[in-house]
N, C-alpha and C positions, 0 to 999 in steps of 0.2 A: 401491821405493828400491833394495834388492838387485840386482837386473837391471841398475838404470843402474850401481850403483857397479861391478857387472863388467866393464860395457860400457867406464868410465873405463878400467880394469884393463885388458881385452885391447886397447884400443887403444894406452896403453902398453908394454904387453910384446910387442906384435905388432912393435912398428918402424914401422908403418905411416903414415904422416903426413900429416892430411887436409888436401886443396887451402883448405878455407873450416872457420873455426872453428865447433868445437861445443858446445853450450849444455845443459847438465843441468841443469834445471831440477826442483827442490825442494821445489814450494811446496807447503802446505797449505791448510786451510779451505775444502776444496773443496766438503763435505758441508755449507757455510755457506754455501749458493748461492755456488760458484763465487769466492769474494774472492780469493783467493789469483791464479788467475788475473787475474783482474779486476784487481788492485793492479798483476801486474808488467805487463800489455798496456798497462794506463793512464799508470803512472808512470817504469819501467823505461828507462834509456836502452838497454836494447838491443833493444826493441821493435822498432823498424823496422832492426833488421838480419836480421831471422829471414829468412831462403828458403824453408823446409819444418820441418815438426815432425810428430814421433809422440805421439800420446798416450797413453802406458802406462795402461789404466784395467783395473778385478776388477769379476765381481760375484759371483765365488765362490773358491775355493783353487786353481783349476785346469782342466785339461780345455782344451778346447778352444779356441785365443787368436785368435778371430777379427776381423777388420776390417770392424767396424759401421757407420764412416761413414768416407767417404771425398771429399776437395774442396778448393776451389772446384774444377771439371773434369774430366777425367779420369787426369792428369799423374800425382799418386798414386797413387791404383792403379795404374798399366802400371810405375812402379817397383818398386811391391808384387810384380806378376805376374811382374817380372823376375826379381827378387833373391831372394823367401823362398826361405829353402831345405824350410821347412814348409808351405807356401801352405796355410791358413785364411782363407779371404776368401768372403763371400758380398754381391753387390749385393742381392739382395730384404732384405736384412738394412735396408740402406738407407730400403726402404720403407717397414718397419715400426719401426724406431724413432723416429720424429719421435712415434707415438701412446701408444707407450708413457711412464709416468709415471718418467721421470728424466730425469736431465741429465752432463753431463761438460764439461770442461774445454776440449775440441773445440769447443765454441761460441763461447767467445770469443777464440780464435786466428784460425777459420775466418770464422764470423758477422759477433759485435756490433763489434770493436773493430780487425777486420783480414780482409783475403781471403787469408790465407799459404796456400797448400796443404798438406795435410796428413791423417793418417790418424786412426781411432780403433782401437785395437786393447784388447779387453777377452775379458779370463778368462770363460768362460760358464759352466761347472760347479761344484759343489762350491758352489750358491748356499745351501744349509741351514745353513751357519757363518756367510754375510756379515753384515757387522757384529755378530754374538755374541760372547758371552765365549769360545766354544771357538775362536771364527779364530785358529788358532795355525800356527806352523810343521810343526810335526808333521801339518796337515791338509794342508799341499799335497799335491796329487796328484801319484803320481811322473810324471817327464819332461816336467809342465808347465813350471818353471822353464829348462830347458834347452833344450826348444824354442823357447820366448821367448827365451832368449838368443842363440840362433843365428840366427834371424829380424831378431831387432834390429839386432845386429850387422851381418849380410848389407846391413839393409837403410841403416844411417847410412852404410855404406862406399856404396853404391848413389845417395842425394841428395847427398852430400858432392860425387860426381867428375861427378852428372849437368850435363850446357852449359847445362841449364834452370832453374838452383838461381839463383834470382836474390835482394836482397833490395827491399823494399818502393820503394825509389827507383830501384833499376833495371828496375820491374815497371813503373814508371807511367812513367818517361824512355820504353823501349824499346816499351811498349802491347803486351805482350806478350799479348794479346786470345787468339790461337788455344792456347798453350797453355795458358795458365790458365782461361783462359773459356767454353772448349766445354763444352756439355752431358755430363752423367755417363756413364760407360763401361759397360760388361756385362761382368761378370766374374762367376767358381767358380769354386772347386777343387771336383777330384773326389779326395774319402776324404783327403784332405791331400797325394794324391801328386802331382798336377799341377794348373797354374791356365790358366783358361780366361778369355782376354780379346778383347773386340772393342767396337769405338766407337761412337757410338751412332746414326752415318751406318751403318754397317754391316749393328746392328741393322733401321735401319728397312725394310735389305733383306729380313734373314734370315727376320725373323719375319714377315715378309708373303708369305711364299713359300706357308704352310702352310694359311692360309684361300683362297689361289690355287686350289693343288691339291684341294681340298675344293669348289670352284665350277666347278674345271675337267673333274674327274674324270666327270661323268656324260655329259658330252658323248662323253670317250674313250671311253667304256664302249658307247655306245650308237646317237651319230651316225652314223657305215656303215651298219648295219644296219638302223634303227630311226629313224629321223629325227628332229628337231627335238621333236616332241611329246614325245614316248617320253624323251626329256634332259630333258626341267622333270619329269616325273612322276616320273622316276628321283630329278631332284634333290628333288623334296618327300618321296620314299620313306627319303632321308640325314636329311632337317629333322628326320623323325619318330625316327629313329634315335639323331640328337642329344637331341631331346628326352626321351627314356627314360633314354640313358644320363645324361645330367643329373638326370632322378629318382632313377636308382640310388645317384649321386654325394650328393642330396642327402639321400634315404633311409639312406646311410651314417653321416650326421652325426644323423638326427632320430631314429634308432634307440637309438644308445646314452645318448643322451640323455635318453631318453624310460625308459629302463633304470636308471639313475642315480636318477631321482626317484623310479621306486618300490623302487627299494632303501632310499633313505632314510625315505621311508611306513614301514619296518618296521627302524629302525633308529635308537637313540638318539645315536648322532653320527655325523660322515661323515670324511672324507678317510684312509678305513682303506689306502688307496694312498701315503701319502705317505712313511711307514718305507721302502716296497717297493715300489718304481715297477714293479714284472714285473705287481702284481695289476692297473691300470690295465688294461694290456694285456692280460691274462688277463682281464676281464672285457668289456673291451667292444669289444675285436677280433674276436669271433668274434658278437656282436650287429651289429656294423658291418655285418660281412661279408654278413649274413643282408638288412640293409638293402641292400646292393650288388647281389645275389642277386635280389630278391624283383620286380622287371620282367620278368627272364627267366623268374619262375616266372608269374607271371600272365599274361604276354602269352610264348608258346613261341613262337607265330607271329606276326610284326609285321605290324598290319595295313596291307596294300599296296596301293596305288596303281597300280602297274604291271597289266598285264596277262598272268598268267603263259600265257595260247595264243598268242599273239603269241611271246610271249620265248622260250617252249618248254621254260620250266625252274623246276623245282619252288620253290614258295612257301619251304618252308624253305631254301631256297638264295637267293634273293633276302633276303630277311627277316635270313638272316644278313649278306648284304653289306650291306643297309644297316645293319646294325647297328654292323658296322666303320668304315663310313664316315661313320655319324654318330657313334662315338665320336670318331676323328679329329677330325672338325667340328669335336665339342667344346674339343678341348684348343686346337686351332687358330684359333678364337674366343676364348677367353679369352687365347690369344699377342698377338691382334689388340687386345683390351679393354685389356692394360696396357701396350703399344708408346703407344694412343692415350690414356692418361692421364698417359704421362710417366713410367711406373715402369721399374723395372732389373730386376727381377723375372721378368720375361715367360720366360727362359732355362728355368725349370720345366717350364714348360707346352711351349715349345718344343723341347725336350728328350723329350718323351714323346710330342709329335704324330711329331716327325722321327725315333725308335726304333720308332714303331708302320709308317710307311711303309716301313723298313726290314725292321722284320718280315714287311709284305704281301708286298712283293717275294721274301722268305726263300721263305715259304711260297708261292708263287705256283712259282718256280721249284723246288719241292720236288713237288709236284704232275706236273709237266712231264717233271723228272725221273722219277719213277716211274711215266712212261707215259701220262697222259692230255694229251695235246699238245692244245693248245685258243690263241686267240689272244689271247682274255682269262680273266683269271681266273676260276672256275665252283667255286663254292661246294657246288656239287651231290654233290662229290665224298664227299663226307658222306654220302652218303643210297644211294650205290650201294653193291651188295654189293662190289664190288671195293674201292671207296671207303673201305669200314667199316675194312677192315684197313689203311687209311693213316692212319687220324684219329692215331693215337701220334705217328706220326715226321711224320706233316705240322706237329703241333701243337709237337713240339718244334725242327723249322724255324723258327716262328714264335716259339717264346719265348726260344730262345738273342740271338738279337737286340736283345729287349729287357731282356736281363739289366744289361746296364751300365745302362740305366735304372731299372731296380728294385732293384738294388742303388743308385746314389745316390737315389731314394726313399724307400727304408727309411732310411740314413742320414741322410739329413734330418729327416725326419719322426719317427725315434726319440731324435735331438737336440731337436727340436722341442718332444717330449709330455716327454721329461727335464726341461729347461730350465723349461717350466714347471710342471712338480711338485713342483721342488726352490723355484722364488721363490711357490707358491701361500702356504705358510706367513707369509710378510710381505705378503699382498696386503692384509690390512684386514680387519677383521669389519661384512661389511654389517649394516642393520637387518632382525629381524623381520618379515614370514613368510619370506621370501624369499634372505636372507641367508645362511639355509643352505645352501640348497643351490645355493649360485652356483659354490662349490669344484668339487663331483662333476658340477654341469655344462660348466663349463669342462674338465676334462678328458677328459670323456666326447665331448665335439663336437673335443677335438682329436687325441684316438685313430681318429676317425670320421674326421677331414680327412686325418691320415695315412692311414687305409686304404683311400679312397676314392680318393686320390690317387696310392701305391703299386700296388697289384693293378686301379686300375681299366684301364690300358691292356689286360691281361689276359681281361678279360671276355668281348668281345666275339669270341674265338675260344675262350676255354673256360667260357663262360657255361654251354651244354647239357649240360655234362659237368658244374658245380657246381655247377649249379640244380636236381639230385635232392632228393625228400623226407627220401634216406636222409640228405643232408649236411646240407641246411635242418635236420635232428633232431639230427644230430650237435654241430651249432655251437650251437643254441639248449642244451641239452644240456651245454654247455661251459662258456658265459656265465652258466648256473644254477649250477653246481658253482662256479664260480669266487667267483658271488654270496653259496653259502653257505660259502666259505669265508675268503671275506676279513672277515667277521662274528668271525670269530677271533683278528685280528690287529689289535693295537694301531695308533694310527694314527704313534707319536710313537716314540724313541727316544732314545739319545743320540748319536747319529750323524746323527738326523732330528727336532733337538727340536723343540718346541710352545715359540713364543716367548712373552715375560710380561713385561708393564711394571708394577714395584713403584712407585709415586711416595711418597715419605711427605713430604706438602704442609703449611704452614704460614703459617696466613694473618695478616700481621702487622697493626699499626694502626700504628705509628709505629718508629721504630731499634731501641725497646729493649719493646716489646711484643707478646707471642704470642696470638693471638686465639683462634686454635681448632687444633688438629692431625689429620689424619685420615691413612688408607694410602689410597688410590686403586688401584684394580688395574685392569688393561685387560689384554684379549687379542687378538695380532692377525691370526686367523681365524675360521672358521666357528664350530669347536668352542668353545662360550661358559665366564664362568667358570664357570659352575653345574659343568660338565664335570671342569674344572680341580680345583675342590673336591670332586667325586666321588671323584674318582684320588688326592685330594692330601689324605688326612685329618688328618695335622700340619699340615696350614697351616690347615683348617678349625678345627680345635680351638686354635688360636691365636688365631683371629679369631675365637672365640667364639658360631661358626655351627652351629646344630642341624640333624635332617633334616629338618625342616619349612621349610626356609631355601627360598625364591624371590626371584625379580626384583617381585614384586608387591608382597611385604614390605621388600625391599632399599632400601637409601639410594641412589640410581644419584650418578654425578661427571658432570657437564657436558664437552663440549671445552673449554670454557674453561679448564678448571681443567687441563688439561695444556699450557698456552697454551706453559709451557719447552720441547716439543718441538716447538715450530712447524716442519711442517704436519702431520706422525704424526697430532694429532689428526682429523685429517679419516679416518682410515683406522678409527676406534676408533666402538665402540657397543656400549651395556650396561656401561657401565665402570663398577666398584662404589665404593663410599665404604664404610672401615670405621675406627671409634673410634680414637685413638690419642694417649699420653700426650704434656704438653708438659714437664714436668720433666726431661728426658735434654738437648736442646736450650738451654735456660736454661742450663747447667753447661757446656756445651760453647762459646756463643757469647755476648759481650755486647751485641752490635748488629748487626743487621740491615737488608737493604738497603731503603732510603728514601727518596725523591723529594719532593722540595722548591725553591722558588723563589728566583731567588740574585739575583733583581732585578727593578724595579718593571715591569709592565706594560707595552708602549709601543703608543697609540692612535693608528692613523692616521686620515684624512678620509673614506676612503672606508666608515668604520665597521670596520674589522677591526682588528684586536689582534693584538700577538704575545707572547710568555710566554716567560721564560727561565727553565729549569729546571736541575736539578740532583741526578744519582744518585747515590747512595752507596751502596758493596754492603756497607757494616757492615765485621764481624769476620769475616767467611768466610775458611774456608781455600786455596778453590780454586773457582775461579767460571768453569765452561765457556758460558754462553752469558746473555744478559740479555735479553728480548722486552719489547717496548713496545707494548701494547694499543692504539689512538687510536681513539675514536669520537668524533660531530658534528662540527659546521662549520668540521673541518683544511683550510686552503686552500694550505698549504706548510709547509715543515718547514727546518731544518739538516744534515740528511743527505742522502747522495747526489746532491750537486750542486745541492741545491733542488729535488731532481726527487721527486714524491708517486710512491710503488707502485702497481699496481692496488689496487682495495679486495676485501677479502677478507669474506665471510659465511659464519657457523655459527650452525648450527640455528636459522636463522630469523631470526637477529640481527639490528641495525644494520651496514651498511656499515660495516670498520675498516681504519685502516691498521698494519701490524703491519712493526716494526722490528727485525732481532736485532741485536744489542752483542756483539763480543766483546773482549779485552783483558786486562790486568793490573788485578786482585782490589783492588790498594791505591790506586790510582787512580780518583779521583771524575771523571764525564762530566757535561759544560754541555752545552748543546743548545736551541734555542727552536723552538717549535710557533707559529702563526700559525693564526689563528681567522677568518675571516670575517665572524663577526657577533659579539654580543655573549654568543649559548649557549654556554652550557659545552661544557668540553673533559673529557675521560672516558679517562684513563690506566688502564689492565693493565698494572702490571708482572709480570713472570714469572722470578727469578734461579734458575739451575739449578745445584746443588751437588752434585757426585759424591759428598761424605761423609757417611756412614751412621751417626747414632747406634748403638747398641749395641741397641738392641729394636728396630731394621730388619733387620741381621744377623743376630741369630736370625731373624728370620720369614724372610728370603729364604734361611737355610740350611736350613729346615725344605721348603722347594722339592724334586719328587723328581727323578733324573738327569735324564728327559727333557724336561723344563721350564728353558726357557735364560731366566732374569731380567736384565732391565735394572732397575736398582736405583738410586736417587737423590733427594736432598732436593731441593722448587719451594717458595720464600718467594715467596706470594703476597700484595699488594697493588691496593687500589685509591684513584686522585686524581680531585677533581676540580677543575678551573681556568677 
């Protein structure tokens, strides 16, 4: 909200005066799937005036304000690529969020309700405050705000004056098909300093140039001299090259992996990385690396196909070139694999095949230079004594080249394992045996992806020189110390808290009767509450827990019973139930929310019914969300256009359909369900109430700092009709 109301600001104080009006758009309930927007695309008369929009979206205080999705075509972005003056924009970003579990506002501008073009631009860092009670001002990170604003700004002045800014009826009059309707564009920035764009005609050039040169390459190498045969044997001698280096690639990721689990074998909780994302990388970077390593250790010499008395040139010199060349392959095949599924992404990969060619030639001419004039490149030079004293400066021929690749590598790749260290905290607490250790796995395989991906173009000319025992001992070595010392450090902070859902639930029978009351606690990661209560011995001795306390003895809470945060619960397991009084509540409230029939039945021919009902949230003070449980034979509803949800299943349940309400507290909702048959109808409600008796406040202050609580009354009920 701050950002646009600047943006209001410097557009008046600039003087400037846009050609086509701009629309600041305010809405809320986004985190209510989406209504907000939903309401103004639906209802809004100025809906079909839009031409382009931005979508200011977070999912931390800062850091890096990148453009995650971008469409219909590729119009937005090349405006993006124009104007930002900070260019954060990444298309594989593209790729991978459609799998990821959220949503934004971008869908239904872009999507369900309109094809406007338009960006998504969202806050990536700084994810360990989102949605907490610490999300404060004081968290943003410095100069995120102000990049965002320069960007913005850059960019509404950029759609405003573009010829292509059309709105919804001069888009379908004019069929403006080529610019809005082409396929998506390929675009990065490199470190935010420049942006790198091209279409996806261009693409289907670029990135096929490099599986070319990978098929075409043996023939160069060999046809003059060597004929036709000697070219497929050469090229099966690259296949095998490839195929290693893909081991090594994948042995990067199975290694630290496989490190992580038995860390946890000897370790009563896990995610001791998450305070201090450096330990990740100190632990299982140098395991990685040992996985990337360990081809080159077991096979020194690859074995060949070629004929080294024919060729005239020693095994290790062959062995190496194919080794380069089917690294290449590799990265050139996988440019190939996501040109032909359609992705935007392929620029990675094609980036580090077209930096390692770059290097060949480096080092090829470095060679030449220092005296060994040959017509193709000879690997050999390695193994001669005159050779020996070239390998330094040959090698750093070859790696200067690939520096701008590996610098944007690392930079990817340490945004990457960031990004996800800081949201593992809100991924969910799977179920038992396994649950555990899904955390240290997942960052362990993406430490491994970045380093496999980073340093592997590297290998394959300084593989001999890192594949020593002495460094294999070193890095193993490293990954142990690291091991035992992350044993030391807490996983949680208050900079890095351990998130905590308080519920104090109450299950009513009618307006003015309380049935039973309990605290409900969930946690939402690996480290369970048993944990919690470990670290947290006033909240144990609150709740009246000894050390003999387990999940074996415990009262566990259902999802259901968190039904108010629909869908949170699907993220939640081992969630405890513990006693708690109902007299605070009685003196506080006289009626509670209630569901009831405000008129007769009406039976149609075909055998189905419809029910008209009626909610009352009671005497609440403030009532953020209402959920409406439906089980059996729902065959339509009064909401949402007459249109039924999907059906939703937990823990094994019945198919349901689940409704959120939201609204004003003093106002009662009508509404009719419609039955198909003559079985009952099986209402959940679920009212969710921010206000905290006075014996929920002490328990959630008895919480220690690095424990962030979500805190809040659920008036649970159940009808049936």
């Amino acid at each position: 909200m701050s950002s646009l109301l600047e943006i209001a600001r410097i557009i008046i104080d600039s003087g400037w005066v846009p050609p086509r009006p701009i629309i600041l758009l305010f809405n809320g309930a986004e985190e209510s799937f989406l209504l907000g927007a939903n309401g103004f695309m639906r209802t809004h008369k100025w809906r079909d005036s839009i031409g382009a929009f931005i979508n200011v979206e977070a999912t931390g205080t800062g850091g890096l304000d990148v453009v995650c999705q971008s469409g219909p075509g590729s119009w937005p972005s090349y405006v993006y690529a124009q104007s930002a003056i900070y260019p954060m924009a990444n298309s594989a970003a593209q790729d991978i969020f459609p799998v990821i579990p959220g949503d934004t506002d971008y869908r239904m501008f872009s999507q369900d309700y309109g094809s406007i073009p338009g960006l998504d631009i969202i806050f990536l860092f700084g994810g360990y405050h989102y949605h907490a009670s610490s999300d404060t001002v004081d968290r943003l990170l410095p100069g995120s705000m102000q990049a965002r604003g320069d960007n913005l700004y850059s960019m509404v002045k950029a759609f405003a004056e573009s010829s292509k800014l059309k709105n919804d009826h001069e888009r379908e009059s004019l069929g403006d098909a080529h610019d809005y309707n082409d396929e998506q564009a390929v675009f990065f920035d490199y470190l935010t300093w420049f942006m790198i764009f091209y279409s996806r005609r261009i693409a289907l050039m670029l990135h096929s140039i490099p599986i070319a040169i990978f098929l075409i390459m043996p023939f160069l190498l060999r046809m003059m001299n060597y004929g036709l045969y000697c070219c497929f044997v050469t090229l099966y001698d690259f296949v095998k090259g490839m195929i290693l280096h893909a081991t090594g690639i994948m042995l990067a990721i199975i290694f630290p992996v496989i490190f992580s689990i038995l860390r946890l074998l000897f370790s009563s909780y896990g995610m001791n990385w998450f305070a201090n994302p450096y330990l990740a990388f100190l632990m299982f970077t140098p395991i990685s690396l040992i996985g990337l390593l360990i081809p080159r250790t077991v096979f020194r010499v690859l074995p060949l196909s070629q004929d080294v008395s024919i060729l005239k040139t020693s095994k290790e010199a062959l062995s190496d070139e194919a080794r380069f060349w089917g690294a290449f392959g590799f990265y050139a095949l996988l440019t190939l694999a996501y040109l032909l599924a359609g992705f935007t992404g392929g620029f990675l990969t094609f980036f580090a095949s077209a930096s390692m060619l770059l290097a060949w030639i480096s080092f090829y001419l470095s060679i030449n230079f220092c005296g060994h004039q040959s017509v193709r490149w000879r690997f050999e030079t390695y193994f001669t004594a005159q050779g020996s004293s070239l390998v330094w400066k040959s090698t750093v021929f070859y790696v200067i080249p690939l520096i701008p690749c590996l610098t944007h590598s690392v930079y990817f790749g340490g945004a990457l394992v960031q990004f996800f260290i800081e949201k593992i905290g809100m991924m969910g607490s799977l179920p038992p045996p396994y649950g555990f250790y899904i955390p240290d796995i997942a960052i362990a395989a993406t430490v491994g992806i970045a380093t496999g991906w980073s340093l592997g173009p590297l290998i394959s000319i300084c593989g001999n020189w890192l594949a020593r025992s002495s460094i294999l001992q070193f890095l193993l070595h490293l990954g142990v110390i690291a091991w035992a010392l992350s044993s030391q450090f807490f996983p949680y902070s208050t900079d890095a808290p351990k998130r905590v859902i308080l519920q104090h639930s109450f299950l009513t029978a009618d307006a003015n009767q309380i049935v039973d009351s309990s605290y409900d606690v969930a946690v939402v990661d690996s480290n369970s509450i048993l944990f919690l209560l470990k670290h947290a011995p006033e909240v144990a001795k609150e709740l009246h827990i000894g050390p003999e306390f387990s999940f074996e003895t415990a009262n566990m809470s259902s999802q259901r019973t968190f039904m108010a945060i629909f869908p949170v619960p699907f993220l939640l397991s081992r969630s405890l139930k513990f006693p708690a009084k109902i007299d605070s509540i009685l003196k506080q409230y006289t009626h509670f929310p209630y569901l009831h029939t405000n008129n007769l039945p009406m039976l149609s021919r075909d055998g189905s019914r419809r029910v008209y009902l009626e909610l009352s949230l009671g005497s609440l003070e403030e009532v953020w969300v209402a959920i409406l449980n439906i089980t059996g034979p729902l065959s339509n509803w009064s909401f949402a256009d007459n249109k039924l949800s999907s059906p939703e299943t937990a823990e094994g349940g019945p198919p349901s359909y689940i409704c959120r309400l939201t609204g004003a507290s003093h106002e009662n909702w009508t509404f009719w369900l419609e039955a198909s048959n003559s079985e009952d109808l099986r209402v959940d409600v679920a009212v969710l109430d921010p206000i905290l008796v006075d014996e929920t406040k002490k328990l959630k202050a008895l919480f220690p700092a690095w424990a962030d609580v979500v805190a809040y009354s659920s008036y649970l009920s159940t009808y049936i009709f």
